[in-house]
C-alpha positions as CSV (number, residue, x, y, z in Angstrom):
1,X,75.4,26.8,-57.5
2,X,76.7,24.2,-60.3
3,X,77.6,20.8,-59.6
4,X,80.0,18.3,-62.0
5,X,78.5,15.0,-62.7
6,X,79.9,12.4,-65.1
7,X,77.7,11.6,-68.2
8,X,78.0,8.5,-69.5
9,X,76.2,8.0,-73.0
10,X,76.2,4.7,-75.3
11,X,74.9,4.0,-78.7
12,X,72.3,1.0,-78.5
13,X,71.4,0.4,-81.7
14,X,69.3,2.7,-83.4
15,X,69.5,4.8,-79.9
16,X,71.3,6.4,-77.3
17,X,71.0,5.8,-73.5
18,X,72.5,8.1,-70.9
19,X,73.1,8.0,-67.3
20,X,75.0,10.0,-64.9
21,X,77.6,7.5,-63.5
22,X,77.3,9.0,-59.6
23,X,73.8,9.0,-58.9
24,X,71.7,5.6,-59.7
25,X,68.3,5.6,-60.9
26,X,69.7,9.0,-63.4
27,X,68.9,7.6,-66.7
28,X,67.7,8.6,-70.0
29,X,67.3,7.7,-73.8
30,X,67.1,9.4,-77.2
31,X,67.2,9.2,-80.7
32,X,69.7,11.6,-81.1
33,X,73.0,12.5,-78.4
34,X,71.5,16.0,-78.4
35,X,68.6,15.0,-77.4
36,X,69.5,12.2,-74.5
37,X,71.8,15.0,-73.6
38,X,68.9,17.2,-73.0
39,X,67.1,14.8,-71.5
40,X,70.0,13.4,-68.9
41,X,70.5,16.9,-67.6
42,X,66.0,17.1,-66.7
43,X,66.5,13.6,-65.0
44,X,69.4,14.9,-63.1
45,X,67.5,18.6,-61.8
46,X,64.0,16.5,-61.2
47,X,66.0,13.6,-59.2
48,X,67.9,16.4,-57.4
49,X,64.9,18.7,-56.3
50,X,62.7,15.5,-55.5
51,X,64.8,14.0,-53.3
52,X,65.6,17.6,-51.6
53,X,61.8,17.9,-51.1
54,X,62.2,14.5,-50.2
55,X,64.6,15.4,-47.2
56,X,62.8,18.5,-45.9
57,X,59.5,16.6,-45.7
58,X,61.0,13.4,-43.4
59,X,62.9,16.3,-41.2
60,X,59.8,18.0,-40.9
61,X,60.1,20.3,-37.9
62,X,63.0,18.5,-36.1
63,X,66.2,20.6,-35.1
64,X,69.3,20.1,-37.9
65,X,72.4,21.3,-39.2
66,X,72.9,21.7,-43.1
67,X,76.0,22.1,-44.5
68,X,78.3,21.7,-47.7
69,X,80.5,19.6,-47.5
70,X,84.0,19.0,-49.7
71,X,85.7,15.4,-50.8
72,X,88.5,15.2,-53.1
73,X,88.1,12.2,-55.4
């Protein structure tokens, strides 16, 4: 499944920084744009899975419903 997350990168002197604008604590830096790039999108998957794993640990073996759900923004 892919998901659509705004990037937002800046120029900070002699580097970049790069964070994903819906989910705090997703940040990054660089020396090049490729390379925060690269690294933004590893933040993202490892913040992503972690809190998943997060999830499924706290519910443990409790009863509950999972499902998708759809906002228009």
């Amino acid at each position: 499944m892919k998901r659509k997350f705004t990037a937002i990168f800046e120029k900070v002197e002699d580097w970049y920084i790069g964070y994903v604008e819906e989910i705090p604590g997703v940040n990054t830096q660089g020396k090049t744009l490729e390379e925060v790039h690269e690294n933004l999108c590893e933040a993202l998957k490892l913040i992503l899975q972690s809190n998943k794993e997060l999830t499924q640990k706290e519910l443990g073996d409790r009863k509950f419903i999972r499902e998708e759900i759809k906002i228009a923004i």
